[in-house]
C-alpha positions as CSV (number, residue, x, y, z in Angstrom):
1,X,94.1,48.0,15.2
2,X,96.2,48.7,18.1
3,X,94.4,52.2,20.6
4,X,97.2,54.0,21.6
5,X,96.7,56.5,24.9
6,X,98.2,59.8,23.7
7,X,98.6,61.0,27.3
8,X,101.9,62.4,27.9
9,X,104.0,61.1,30.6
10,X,103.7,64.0,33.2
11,X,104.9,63.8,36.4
12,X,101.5,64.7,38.7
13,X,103.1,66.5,42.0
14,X,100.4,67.5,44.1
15,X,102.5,70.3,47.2
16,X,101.8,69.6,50.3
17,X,104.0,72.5,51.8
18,X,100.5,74.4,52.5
19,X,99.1,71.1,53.9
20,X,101.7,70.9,56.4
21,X,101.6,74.4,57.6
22,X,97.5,74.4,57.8
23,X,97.8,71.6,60.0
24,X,101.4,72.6,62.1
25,X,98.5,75.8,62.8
26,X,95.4,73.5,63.4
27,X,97.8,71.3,65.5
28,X,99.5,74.2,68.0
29,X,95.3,75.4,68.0
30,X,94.2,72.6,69.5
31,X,96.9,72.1,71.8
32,X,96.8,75.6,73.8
33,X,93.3,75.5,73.7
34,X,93.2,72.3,74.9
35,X,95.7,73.3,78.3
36,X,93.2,76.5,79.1
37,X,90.0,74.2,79.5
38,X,92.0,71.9,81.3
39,X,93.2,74.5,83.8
40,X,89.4,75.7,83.9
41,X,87.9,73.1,84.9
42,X,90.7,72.2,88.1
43,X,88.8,71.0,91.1
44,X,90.1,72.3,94.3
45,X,89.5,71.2,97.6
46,X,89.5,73.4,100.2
47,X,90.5,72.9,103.7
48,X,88.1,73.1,106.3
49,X,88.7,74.2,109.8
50,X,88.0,72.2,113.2
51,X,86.3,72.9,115.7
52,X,88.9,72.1,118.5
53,X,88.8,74.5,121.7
54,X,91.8,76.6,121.5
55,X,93.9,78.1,124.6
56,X,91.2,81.3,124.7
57,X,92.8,82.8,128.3
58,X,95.7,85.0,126.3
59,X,94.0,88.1,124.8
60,X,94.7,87.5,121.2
61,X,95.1,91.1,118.7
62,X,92.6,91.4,116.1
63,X,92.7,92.7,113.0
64,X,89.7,93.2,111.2
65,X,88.9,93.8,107.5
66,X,85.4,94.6,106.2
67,X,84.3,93.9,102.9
68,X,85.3,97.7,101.8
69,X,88.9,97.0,102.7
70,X,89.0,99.5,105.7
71,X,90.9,97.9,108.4
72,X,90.2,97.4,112.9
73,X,93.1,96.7,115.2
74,X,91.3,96.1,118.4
75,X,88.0,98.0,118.2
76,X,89.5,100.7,116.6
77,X,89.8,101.8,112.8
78,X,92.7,102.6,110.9
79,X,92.3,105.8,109.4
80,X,94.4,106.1,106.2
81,X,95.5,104.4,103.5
82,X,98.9,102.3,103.1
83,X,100.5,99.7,105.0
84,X,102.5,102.2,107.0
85,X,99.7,103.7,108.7
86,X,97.9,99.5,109.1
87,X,101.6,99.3,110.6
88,X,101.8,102.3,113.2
89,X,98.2,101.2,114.3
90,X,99.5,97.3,115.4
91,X,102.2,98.5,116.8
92,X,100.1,101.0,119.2
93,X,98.2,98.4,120.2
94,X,100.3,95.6,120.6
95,X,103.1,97.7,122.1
96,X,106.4,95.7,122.2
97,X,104.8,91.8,122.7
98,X,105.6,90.5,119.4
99,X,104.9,87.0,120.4
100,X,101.1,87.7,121.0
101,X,98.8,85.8,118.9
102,X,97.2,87.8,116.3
103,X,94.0,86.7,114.4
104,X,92.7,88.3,111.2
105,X,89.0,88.1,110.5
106,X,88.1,89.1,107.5
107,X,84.8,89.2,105.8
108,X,84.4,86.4,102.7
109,X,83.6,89.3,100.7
110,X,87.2,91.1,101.3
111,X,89.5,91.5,98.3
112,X,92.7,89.2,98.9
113,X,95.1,91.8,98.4
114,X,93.8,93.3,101.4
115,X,94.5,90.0,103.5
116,X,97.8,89.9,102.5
117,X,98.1,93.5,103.4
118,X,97.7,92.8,106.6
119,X,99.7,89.8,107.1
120,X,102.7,91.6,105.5
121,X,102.8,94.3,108.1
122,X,102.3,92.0,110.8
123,X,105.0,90.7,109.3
124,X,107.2,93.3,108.7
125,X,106.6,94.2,112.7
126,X,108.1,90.5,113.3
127,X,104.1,88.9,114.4
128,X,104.6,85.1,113.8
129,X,101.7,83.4,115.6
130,X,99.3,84.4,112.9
131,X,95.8,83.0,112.4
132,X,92.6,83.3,110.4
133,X,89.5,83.6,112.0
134,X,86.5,81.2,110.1
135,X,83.3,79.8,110.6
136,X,83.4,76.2,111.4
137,X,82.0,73.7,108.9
138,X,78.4,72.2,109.6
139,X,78.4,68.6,110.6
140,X,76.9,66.8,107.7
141,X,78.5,68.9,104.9
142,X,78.9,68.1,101.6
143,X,83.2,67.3,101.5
């Protein structure tokens, strides 16, 4: 006695349209995901300064910025807000010597903006010997 299978002989098509675009979506997940941690967790070095004497004997201009963002030229505050008014006070002090060097100390606490401020209108009054006042590392100090 012979068993015959009565299956029929159906094609089985399993569609993997879906598949694919489940893992096209899992795939572009994990790859921008994976280029933000990877920016967050960039190492940066920062520079230090030295410690060499400078040329001290030509009175240097200061500008000053306090962690509030209210700027000094000399010893004096600039009353007012806007770079026009940071601009008028330079140029007071510094008169027409536009090759005087000019150092800007700003507190670590300072917003940035507020640094660049500053070094665009000494800029725009045509200042180039600019320079950043900090505090010199500690011999010893973790690189």
């Amino acid at each position: 006695m012979r068993i015959s299978n009565n299956r029929r002989g159906d094609d089985f098509e399993i569609n993997v349209i879906p598949l694919i675009d489940v893992l096209l979506t899992l795939l572009m997940f994990f790859v921008l995901t994976s280029t933000f941690v990877q920016h967050s967790r960039l190492q940066v070095t920062l520079p230090q300064a030295s410690t060499q004497d400078r040329d001290m004997n030509a009175p240097a201009l200061t500008v000053m910025i306090d962690r509030d963002g209210r700027f000094y030229v000399g010893s004096d505050e600039v009353l007012g807000e806007g770079i026009e008014v940071l601009k008028q006070a330079i140029a007071r002090h510094a008169g027409d010597d536009r090759e005087r060097q000019v150092t800007i100390r700003a507190d670590a606490n300072t917003p940035h903006q507020d640094v660049v401020t500053a070094m665009d209108a000494l800029g725009q009054l045509g200042f180039t010997r600019l320079s950043i006042a900090t505090t010199p590392s500690k011999p010893g100090a973790a690189q």
